[in-house]
C-alpha positions in Angstrom: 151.3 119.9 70.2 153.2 117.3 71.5 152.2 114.2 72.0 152.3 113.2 75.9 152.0 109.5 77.0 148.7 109.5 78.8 145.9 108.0 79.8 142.6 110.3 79.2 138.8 109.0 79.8 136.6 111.1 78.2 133.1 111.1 79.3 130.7 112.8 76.9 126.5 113.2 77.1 126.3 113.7 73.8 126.8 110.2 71.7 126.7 111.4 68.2 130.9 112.8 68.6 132.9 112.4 65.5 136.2 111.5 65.1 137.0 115.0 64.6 134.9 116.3 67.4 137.1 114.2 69.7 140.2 114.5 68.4 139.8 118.6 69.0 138.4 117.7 72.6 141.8 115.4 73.4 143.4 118.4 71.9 141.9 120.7 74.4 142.4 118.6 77.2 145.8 118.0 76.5 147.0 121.8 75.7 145.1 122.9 79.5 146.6 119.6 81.5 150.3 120.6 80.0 149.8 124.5 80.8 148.9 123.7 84.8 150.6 120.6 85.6 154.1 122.1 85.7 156.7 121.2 88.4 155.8 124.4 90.0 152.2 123.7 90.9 153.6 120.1 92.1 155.5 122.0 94.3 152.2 124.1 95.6 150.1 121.1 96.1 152.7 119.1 98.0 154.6 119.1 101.0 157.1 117.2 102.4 157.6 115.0 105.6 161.2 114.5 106.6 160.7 112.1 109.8 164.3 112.5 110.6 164.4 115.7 111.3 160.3 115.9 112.5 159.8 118.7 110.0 156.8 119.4 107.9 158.2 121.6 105.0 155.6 123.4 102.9 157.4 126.3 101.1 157.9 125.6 97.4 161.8 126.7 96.6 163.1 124.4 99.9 161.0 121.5 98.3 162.1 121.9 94.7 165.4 121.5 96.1 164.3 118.7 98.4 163.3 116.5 95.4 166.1 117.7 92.9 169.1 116.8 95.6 167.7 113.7 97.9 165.1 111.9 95.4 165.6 108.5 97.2 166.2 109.9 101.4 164.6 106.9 104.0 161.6 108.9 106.1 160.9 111.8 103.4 157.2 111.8 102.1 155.9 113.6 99.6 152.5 114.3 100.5 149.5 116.0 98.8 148.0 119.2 100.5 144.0 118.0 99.6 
């Protein structure tokens, strides 16, 4: 797979993991945080705040297009849903 430029803490119980044994869990980790962390699912678990127009937008195709045409517009927050 390819290698992705982040930071993982892996917490185990069990001490006695071998190199192996971790390298397979990183693997696993890696392959299930690349399959759900897609610029679609951004789009689901944000919304944004445009405090120049006093809108709260929330549907996924009008923000995708949000962030792709006005990255850097004063007063538009991208805020998470949680």
């Amino acid at each position: 797979m390819n290698d992705s430029h982040r930071d993982l803490l892996v917490l185990s119980k069990s001490e006695a993991l071998s190199a192996e044994q971790k390298q397979r869990e990183i693997e696993k980790l890696h392959s299930l945080l690349y399959s759900t962390e897609t610029f679609d699912s951004f789009c689901v678990a944000n919304e944004i705040l445009d405090l120049n127009r006093h809108k709260r937008i929330h549907k996924k195709f009008i923000i995708q297009k949000i962030l792709r045409e006005y990255p850097k517009k004063p007063f538009v927050f991208i805020v998470n849903k949680n």
